[in-house]
PLY file of the C-alpha trace (Angstrom):
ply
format ascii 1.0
element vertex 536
property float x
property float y
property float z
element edge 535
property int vertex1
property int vertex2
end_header
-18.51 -1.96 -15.78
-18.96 0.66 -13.09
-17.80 2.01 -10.29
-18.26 0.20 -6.68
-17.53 1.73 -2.72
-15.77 -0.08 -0.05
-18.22 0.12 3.14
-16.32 0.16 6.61
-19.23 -2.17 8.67
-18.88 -3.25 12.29
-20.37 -5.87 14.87
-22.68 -3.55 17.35
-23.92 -6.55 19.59
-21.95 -5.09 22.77
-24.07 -2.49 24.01
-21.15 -1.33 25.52
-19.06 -1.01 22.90
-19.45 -0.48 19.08
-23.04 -1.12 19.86
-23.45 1.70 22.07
-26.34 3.88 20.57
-28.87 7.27 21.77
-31.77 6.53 20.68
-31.55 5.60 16.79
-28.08 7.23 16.57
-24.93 4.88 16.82
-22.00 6.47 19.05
-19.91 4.96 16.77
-21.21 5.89 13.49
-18.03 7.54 11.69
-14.44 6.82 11.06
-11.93 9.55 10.09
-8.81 9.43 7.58
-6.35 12.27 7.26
-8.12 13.81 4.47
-9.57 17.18 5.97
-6.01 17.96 8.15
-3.53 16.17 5.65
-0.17 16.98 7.86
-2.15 14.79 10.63
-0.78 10.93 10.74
-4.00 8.69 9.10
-5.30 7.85 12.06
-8.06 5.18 10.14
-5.11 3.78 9.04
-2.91 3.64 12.32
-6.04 1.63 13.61
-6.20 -0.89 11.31
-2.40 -1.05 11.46
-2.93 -2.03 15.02
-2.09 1.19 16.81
-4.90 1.06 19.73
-7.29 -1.08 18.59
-9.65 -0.10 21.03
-13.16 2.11 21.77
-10.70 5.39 22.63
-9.56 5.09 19.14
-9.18 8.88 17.46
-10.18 7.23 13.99
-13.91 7.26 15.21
-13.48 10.95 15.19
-14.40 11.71 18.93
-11.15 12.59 20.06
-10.76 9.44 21.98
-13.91 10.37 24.45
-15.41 7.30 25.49
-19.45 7.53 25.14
-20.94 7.65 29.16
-20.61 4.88 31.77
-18.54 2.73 28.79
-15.34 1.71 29.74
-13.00 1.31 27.24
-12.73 -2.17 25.27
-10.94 -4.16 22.64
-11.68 -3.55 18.83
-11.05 -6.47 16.66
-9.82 -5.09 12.59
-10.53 -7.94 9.73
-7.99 -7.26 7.17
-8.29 -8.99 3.42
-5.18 -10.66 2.30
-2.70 -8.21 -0.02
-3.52 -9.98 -3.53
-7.38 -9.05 -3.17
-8.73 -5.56 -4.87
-10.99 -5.28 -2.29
-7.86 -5.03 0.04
-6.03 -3.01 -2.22
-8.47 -0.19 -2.76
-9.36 0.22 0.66
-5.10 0.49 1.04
-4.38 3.30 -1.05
-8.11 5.13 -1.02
-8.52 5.15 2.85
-5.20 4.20 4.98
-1.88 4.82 3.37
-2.92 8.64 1.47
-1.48 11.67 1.24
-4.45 13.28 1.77
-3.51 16.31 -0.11
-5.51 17.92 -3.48
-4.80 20.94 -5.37
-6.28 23.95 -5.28
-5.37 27.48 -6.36
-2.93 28.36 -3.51
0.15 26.90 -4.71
2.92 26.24 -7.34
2.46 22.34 -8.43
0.57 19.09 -8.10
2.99 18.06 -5.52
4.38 20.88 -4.36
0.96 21.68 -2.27
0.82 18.57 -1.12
2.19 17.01 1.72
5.79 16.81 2.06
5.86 13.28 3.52
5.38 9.62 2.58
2.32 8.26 4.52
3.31 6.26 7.52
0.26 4.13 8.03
-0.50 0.43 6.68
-2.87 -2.07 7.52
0.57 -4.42 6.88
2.40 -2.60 9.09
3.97 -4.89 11.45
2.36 -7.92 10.15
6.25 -9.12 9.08
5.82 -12.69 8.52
2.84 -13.28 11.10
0.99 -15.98 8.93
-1.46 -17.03 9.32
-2.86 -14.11 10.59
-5.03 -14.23 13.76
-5.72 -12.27 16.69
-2.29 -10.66 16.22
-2.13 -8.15 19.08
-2.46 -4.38 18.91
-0.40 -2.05 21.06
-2.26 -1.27 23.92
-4.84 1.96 23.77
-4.84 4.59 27.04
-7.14 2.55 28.83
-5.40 -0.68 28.48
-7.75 -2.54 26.14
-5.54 -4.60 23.60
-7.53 -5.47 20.48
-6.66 -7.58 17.79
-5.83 -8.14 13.86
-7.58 -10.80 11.58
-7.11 -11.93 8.28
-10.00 -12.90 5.87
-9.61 -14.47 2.71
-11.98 -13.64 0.65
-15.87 -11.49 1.17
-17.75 -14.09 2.82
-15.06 -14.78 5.65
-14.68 -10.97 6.08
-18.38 -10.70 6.23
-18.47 -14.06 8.52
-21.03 -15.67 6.77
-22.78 -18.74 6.99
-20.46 -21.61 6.78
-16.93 -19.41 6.78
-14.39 -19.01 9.47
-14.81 -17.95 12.74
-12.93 -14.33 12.13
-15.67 -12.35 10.14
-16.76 -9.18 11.48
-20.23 -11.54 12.13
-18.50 -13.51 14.36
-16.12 -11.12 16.32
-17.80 -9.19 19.00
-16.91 -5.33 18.79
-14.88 -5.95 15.05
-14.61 -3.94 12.34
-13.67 -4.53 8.78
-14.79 -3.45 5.30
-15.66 -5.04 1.78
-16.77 -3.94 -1.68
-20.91 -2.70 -1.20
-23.24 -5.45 -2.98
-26.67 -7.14 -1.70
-25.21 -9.78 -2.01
-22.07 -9.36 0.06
-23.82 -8.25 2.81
-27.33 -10.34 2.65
-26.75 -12.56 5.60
-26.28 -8.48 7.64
-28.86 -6.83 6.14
-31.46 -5.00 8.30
-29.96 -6.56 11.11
-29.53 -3.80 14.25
-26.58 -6.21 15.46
-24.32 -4.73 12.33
-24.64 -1.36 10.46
-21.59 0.18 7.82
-20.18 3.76 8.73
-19.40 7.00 7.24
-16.17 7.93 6.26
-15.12 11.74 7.01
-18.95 11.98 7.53
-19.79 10.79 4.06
-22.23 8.00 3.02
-20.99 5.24 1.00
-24.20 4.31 -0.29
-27.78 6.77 0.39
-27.53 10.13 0.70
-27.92 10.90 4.12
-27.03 8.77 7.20
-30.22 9.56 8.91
-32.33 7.96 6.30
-34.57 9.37 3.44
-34.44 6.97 0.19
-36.97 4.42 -0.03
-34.61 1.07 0.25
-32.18 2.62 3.35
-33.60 0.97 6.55
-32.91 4.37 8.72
-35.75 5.54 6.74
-38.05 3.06 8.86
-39.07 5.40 12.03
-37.43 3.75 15.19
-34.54 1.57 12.98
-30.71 2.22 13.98
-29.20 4.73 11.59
-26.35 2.97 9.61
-28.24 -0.53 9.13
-27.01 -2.51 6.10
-29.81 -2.77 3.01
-31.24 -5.25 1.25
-33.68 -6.63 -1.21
-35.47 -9.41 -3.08
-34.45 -9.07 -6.88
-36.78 -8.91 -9.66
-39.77 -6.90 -7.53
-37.74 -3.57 -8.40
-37.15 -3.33 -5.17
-33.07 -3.95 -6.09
-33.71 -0.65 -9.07
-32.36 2.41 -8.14
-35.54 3.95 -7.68
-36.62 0.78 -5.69
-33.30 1.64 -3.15
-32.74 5.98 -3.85
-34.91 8.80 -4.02
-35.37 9.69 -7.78
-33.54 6.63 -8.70
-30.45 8.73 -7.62
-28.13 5.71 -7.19
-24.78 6.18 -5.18
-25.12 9.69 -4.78
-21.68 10.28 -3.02
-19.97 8.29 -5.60
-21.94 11.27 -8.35
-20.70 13.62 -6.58
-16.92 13.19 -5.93
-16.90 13.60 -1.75
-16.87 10.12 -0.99
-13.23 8.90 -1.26
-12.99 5.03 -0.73
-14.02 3.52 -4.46
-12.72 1.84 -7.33
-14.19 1.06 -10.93
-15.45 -2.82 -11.04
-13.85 -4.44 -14.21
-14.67 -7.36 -16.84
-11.74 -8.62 -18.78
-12.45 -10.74 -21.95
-9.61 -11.56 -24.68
-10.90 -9.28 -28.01
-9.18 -11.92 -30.20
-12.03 -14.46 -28.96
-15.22 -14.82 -31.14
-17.10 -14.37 -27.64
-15.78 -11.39 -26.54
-17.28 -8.38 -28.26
-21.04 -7.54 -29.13
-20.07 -7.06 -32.70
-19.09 -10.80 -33.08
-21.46 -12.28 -30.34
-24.60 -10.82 -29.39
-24.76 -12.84 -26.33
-20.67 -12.26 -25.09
-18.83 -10.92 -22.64
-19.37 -7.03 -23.97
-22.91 -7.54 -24.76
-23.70 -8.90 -21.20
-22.15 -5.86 -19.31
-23.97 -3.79 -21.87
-26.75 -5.21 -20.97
-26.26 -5.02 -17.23
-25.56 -1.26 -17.01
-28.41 -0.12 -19.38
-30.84 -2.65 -16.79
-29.37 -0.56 -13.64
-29.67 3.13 -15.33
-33.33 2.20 -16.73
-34.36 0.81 -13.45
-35.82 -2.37 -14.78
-37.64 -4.31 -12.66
-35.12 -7.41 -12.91
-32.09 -4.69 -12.31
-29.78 -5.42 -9.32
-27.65 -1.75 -8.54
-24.53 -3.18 -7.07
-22.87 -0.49 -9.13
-22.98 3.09 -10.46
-22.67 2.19 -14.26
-20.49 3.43 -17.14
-22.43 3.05 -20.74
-20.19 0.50 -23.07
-22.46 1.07 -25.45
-22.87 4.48 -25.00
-26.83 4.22 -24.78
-26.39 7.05 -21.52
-24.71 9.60 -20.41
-21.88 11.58 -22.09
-18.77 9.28 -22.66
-18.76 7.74 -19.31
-22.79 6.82 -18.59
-23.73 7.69 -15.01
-20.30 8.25 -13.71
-19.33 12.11 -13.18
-15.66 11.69 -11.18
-12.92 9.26 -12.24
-9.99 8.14 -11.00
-6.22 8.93 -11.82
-3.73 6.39 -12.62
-0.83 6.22 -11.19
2.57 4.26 -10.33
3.09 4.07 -6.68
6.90 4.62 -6.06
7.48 5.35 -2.25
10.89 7.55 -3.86
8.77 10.14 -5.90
6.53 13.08 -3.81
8.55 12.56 -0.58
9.37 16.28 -1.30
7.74 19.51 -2.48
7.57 19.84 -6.48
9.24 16.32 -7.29
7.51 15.75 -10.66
4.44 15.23 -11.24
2.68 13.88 -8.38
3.46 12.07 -5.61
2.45 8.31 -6.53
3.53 8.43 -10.34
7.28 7.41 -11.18
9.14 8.64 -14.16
10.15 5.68 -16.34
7.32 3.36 -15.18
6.82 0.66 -17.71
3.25 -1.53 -17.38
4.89 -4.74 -18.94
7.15 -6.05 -21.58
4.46 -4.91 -24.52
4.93 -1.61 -23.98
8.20 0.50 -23.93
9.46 2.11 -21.22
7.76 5.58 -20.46
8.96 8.93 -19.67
7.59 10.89 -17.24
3.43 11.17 -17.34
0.74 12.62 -15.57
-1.89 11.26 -13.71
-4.74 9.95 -16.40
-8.18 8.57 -16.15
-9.22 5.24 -17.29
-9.00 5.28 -21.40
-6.35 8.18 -21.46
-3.32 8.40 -23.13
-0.58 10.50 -22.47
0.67 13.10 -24.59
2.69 10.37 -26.83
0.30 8.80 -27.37
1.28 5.80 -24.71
-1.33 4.17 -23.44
-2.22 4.50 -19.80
-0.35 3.16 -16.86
-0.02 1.93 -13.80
-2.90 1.28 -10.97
-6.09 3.72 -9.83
-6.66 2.02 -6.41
-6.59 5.26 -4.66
-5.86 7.35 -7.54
-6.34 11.27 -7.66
-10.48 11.66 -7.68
-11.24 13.88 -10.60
-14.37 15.51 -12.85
-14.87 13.05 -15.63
-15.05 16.28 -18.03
-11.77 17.51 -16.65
-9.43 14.36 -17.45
-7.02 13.67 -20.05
-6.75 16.55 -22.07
-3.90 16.84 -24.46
-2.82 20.22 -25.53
-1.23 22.06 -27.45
0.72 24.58 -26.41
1.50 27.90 -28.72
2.23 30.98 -26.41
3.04 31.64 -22.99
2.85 35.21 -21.45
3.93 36.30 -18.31
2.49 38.45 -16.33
-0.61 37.55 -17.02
-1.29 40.45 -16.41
0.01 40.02 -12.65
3.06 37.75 -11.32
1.04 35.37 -9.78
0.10 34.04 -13.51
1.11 32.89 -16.60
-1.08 32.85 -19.37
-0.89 29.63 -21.55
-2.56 29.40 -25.05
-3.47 26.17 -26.54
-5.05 23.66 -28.74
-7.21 20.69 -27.80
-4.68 17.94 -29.49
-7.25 15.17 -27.83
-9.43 14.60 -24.76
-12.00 17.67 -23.53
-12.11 20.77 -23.46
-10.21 22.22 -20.29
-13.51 22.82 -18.02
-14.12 24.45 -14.32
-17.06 25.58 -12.44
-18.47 28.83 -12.01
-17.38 30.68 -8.82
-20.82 32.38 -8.61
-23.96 34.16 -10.45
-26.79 32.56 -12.39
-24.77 29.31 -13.14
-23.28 28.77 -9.92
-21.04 25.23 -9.04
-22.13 24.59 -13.29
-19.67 23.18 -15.24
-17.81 26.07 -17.42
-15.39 26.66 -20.66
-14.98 30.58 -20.47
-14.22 33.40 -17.26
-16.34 36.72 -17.18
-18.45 35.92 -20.45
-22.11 36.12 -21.32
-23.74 39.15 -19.79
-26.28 38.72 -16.93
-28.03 35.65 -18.84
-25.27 33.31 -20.01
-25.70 30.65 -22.12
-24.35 27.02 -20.73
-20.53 27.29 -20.37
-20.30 30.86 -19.59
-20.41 31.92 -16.03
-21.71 35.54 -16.63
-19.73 38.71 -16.00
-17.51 39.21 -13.39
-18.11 35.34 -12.54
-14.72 33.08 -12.86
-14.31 29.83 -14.42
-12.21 27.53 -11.51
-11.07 24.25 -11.64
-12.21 22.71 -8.25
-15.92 22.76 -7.52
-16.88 24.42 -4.55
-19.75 22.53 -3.11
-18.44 19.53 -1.80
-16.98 19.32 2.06
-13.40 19.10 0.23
-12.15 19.94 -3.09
-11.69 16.54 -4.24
-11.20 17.79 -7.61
-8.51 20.05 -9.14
-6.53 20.57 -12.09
-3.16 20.81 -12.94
-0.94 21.23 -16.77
2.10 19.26 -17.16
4.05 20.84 -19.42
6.48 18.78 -21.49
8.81 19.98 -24.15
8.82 23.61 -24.20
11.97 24.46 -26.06
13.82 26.55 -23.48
12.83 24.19 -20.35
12.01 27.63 -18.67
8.31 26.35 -18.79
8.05 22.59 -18.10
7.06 20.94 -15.28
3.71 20.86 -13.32
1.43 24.28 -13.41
-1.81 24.55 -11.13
-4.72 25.90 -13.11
-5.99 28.88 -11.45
-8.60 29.69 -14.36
-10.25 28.72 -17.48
-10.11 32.76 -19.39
-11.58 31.88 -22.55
-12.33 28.80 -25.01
-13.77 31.12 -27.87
-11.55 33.74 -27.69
-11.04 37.17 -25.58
-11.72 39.66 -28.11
-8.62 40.54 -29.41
-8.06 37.39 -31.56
-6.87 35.03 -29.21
-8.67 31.89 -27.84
-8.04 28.98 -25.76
-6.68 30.32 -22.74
-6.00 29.59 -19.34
-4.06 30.83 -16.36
-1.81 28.87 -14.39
-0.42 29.67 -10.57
2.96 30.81 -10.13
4.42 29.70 -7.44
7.36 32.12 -5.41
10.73 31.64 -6.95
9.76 30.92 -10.42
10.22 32.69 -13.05
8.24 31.96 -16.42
9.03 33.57 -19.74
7.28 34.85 -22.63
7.01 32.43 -25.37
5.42 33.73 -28.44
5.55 31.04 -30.83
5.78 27.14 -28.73
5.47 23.80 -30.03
5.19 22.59 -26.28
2.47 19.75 -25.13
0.60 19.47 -22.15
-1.87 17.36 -20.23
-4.15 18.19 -18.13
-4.49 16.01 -15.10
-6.28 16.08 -11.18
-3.92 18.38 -9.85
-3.61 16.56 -6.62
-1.44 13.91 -5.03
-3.06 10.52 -4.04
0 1
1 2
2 3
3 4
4 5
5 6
6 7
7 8
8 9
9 10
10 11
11 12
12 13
13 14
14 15
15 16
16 17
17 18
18 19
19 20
20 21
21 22
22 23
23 24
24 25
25 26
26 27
27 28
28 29
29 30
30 31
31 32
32 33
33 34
34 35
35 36
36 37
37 38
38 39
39 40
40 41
41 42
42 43
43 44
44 45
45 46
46 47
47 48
48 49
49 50
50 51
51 52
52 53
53 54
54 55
55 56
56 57
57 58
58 59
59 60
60 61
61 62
62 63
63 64
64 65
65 66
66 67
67 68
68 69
69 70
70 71
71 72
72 73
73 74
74 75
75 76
76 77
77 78
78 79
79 80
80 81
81 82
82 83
83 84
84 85
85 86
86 87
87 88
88 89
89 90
90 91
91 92
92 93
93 94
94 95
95 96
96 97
97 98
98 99
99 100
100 101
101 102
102 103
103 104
104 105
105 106
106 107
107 108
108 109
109 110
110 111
111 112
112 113
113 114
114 115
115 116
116 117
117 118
118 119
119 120
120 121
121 122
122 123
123 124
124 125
125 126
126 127
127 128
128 129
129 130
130 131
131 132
132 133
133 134
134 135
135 136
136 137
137 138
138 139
139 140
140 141
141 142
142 143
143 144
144 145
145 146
146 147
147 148
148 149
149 150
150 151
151 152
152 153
153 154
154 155
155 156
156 157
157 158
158 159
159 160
160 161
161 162
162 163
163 164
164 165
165 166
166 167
167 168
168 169
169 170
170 171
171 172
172 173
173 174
174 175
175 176
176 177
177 178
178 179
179 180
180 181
181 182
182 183
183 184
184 185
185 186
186 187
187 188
188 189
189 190
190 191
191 192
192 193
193 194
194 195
195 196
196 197
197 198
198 199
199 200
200 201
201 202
202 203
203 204
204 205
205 206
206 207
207 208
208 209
209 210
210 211
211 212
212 213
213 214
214 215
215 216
216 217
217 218
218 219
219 220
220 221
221 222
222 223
223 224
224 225
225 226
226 227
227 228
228 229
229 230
230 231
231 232
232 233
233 234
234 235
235 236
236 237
237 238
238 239
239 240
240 241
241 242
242 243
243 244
244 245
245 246
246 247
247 248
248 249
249 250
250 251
251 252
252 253
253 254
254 255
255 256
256 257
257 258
258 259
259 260
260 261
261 262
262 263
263 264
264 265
265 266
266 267
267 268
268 269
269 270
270 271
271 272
272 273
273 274
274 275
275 276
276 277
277 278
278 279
279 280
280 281
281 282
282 283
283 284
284 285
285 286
286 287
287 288
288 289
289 290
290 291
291 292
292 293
293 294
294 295
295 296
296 297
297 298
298 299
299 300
300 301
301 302
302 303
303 304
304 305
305 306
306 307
307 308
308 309
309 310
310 311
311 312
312 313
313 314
314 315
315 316
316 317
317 318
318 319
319 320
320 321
321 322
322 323
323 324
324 325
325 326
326 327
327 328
328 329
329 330
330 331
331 332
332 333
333 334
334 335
335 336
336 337
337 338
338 339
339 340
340 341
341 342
342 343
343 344
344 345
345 346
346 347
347 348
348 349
349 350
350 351
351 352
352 353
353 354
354 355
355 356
356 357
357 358
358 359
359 360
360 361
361 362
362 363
363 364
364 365
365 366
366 367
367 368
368 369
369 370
370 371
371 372
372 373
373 374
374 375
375 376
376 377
377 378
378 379
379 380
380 381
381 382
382 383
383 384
384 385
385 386
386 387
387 388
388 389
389 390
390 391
391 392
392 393
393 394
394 395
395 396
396 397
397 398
398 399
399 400
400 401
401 402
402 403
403 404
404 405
405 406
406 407
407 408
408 409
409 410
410 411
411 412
412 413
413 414
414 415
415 416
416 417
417 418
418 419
419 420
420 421
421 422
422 423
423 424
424 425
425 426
426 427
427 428
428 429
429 430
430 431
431 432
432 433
433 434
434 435
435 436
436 437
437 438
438 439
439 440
440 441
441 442
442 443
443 444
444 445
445 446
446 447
447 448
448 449
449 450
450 451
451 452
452 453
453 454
454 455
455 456
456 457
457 458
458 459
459 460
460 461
461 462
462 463
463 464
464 465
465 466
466 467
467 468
468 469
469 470
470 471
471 472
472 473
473 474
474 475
475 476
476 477
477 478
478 479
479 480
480 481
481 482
482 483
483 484
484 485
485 486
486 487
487 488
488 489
489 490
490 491
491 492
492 493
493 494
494 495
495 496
496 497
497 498
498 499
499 500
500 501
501 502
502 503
503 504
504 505
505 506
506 507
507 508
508 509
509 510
510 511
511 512
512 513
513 514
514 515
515 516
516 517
517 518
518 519
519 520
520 521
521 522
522 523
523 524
524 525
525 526
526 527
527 528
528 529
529 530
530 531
531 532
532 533
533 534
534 535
């Protein structure tokens, strides 16, 4: 259907506490994962996994300074129960990461990454503590002991109306987190007693956290930043350009930076009459059809709970409003313990999705859709998975030459086919098409046509504007006859997808990493894929 964030939100009726506010501006108004210093323990995770649950916590991202005259005070965490999605994402997208992502300065998707397995859990030390309730934290600096809940499903982690008494509604000083909907969060919305936060100083759902777009309530002079939105449906005030500036709908979820996502599913058996639009104009397919061309049209009836894909392929360019996907993977706590285990630290070798399928070798990391270079179809789980460009996922290639130097030892020069998938793309380092997506390095003069960057402007896989290079790209290399060049390759440039001049088209440069040695290869029958280039 689309893709959907997981908002962090919190009870802010104690002054004092997770209330505590300047003006319009919420002390706590942030919380902090180990994304931007990735050999630093998680310390949004060690929260929720009940290491100080209290105001001095560091995963507010104030180094544990306690605003003025505030002493410190318990923090209550609302957990979902392991079999929910909601639970799930927020697992392996915000608390138990690697935080690591691959850029140009090293030798493979893992091996740049991270050399540990993540040490935080909202399950740690939970054991057999069921049902869960008020289960103690360890005790912050200034004594305050806070607590761990368990909800069952949105409404009791919201604490509406009607649920149990453990919902972030109903706990003074509580924080917890669900998927973003009006509807989740209508009996909070506009409400100065509650408000969601950033995570790593991104916004889940407007643009800025200050306010700007037309349905945020921070927009409102004199309302508390961070307020939760809502609407009446079928005024347009639910369309995207009802709720964002230009009808701009999710515009951290566009762009890549904001981490804590996953795509929102509908499941229908293809077999039954019902299912498809082709056999039922009215089914299953039809109505999500439906739904997604109402939110990207901005009719007046349209409810954006979602950023939406196109089924019918009525928008957008394969994948509807969605630019960045996610990378599938099969978490295996054996594999990326160490630098350069292959091919990234969540996928296991030999991972086999059920009895239908056969057991698989060794794949990379693949976006929804994708299969892998045998044609297998894809595996495993993307709560959490690698976030990557859309237009940079699931290429298979074809692999005919390999040269090395290229020209200097720092490269290897690979030249390919496009067996399936895109084209290989980047982003242009610089010049007239800045941060624009690109096939070809130092091409097209001082006015260059889309694709080319312009001379003396490079084609680069990770795209420079965003506060971390959330997206990367990496070749795994299977089958090369004398084994000298398989494995996992960072992409350090797109050269060429037309050709260099001297007859020979469809390269790209990989990083070498110190120790290796690469040989020439003038005539290979090698595949590869190209994949995020980063470990989850």
């Amino acid at each position: 259907m689309g893709e959907i964030p997981i908002v962090f939100f919190a009870n802010r009726t104690n002054a004092n506490g997770l209330g505590y506010k300047t003006g319009v501006v919420p002390y706590y108004g942030n919380l902090v994962d180990n994304a931007a210093t990735p050999l630093v323990a998680n310390p949004l995770g060690k929260l929720f996994g009940g290491n100080d649950c209290a105001g001095d916590s560091l995963a507010f991202g104030l180094g544990g300074v306690l605003p003025g005259g505030v002493s410190n005070f318990p923090i209550s965490l609302v957990l979902r129960e392991p079999t929910s999605g909601a639970m799930n994402v927020t697992e392996y997208s915000a608390f138990d990461t690697y935080g690591g992502t691959s850029n140009v300065g090293s030798g493979s998707s893992v091996g740049n990454s991270p050399s540990f397995f993540p040490s935080t859990s909202q399950e740690a030390n939970v054991n057999t503590v069921n049902p869960l309730n008020n289960l103690p934290c360890t005790p912050g600096s200034g004594g305050a002991t806070g607590g761990r809940y368990r909800a069952l499903s949105s409404s009791e982690e919201v604490g509406k109306p009607g649920s149990t008494a453990t919902g972030v509604a109903k706990l003074t000083d509580s924080l917890g987190y669900a998927f973003f909907s009006f509807g989740n969060f209508s009996n909070l919305k506009t409400n100065p007693n509650f408000g969601y936060l950033t995570l790593d100083g991104v916004d889940p759902i407007f643009n800025n956290y200050a306010g700007g777009d037309p349905g945020q309530p921070a927009t409102t002079a004199g309302v508390e930043q961070g307020e939760l939105p809502g609407c009446t449906p079928g005024t347009g005030a639910c369309a995207t350009t009802g709720v964002w500036t230009g009808g701009n709908s999710f515009p951290h979820l566009r762009d890549g930076t904001y981490r804590a996502w996953t795509v929102e599913r509908a499941i229908c058996d293809t077999t039954n009459a019902h299912c498809l639009s082709s056999s039922d104009k009215f089914g299953a397919e039809a109505i999500v059809a439906a739904a997604q061309d109402d939110i990207h049209n901005a009719t007046l009836h349209s409810v954006a709970d979602y950023l939406p894909f196109s089924v019918d392929g009525s928008f957008g360019t394969g994948f509807g409003d969605v630019s960045y996907v996610r990378s599938h993977y099969a978490f295996n706590s054996a594999i990326g313990k160490t630098p350069s285990e292959y091919p990234a630290s969540h996928t296991a070798p030999g991972f086999s999705i059920s009895a239908t399928f056969p057991t698989l070798g060794a794949v990379a990391d693949l976006a929804n859709g994708i299969s892998d270079v045998a044609g297998d179809p894809e595996v495993g789980g993307d709560a959490g998975g690698c976030i990557v460009a859309a237009t940079q996922s699931g290429s298979v290639l074809a692999i005919s030459q390999f040269k090395f130097p290229a020209p200097n030892a720092q490269h290897i020069r690979a030249q390919y086919t496009v067996v399936s998938g895109p084209q290989p793309s980047g982003f242009c380092d610089g010049g007239p098409r800045a941060n624009q997506v690109c096939y070809s390095t130092n091409t097209g003069g001082s006015a260059p046509p889309p694709g080319e960057c312009g001379t003396g402007f490079v084609c680069i896989p990770d795209h420079q504007p965003v506060p971390l290079p959330t997206d990367g790209e990496s070749l795994t290399v299977t089958g090369e006859a004398n084994n000298k060049n398989n494995g996992v390759w960072v992409v350090t440039k797109i050269v060429d997808s037309a050709g260099d001049g001297n007859g020979v088209g469809n390269l790209i440069k990989l990083h070498v990493p110190a120790g290796s040695t690469p040989v020439n290869v003038a005539a290979d029958n090698s595949k590869a894929t190209v994949s995020s280039g980063c470990s989850q």
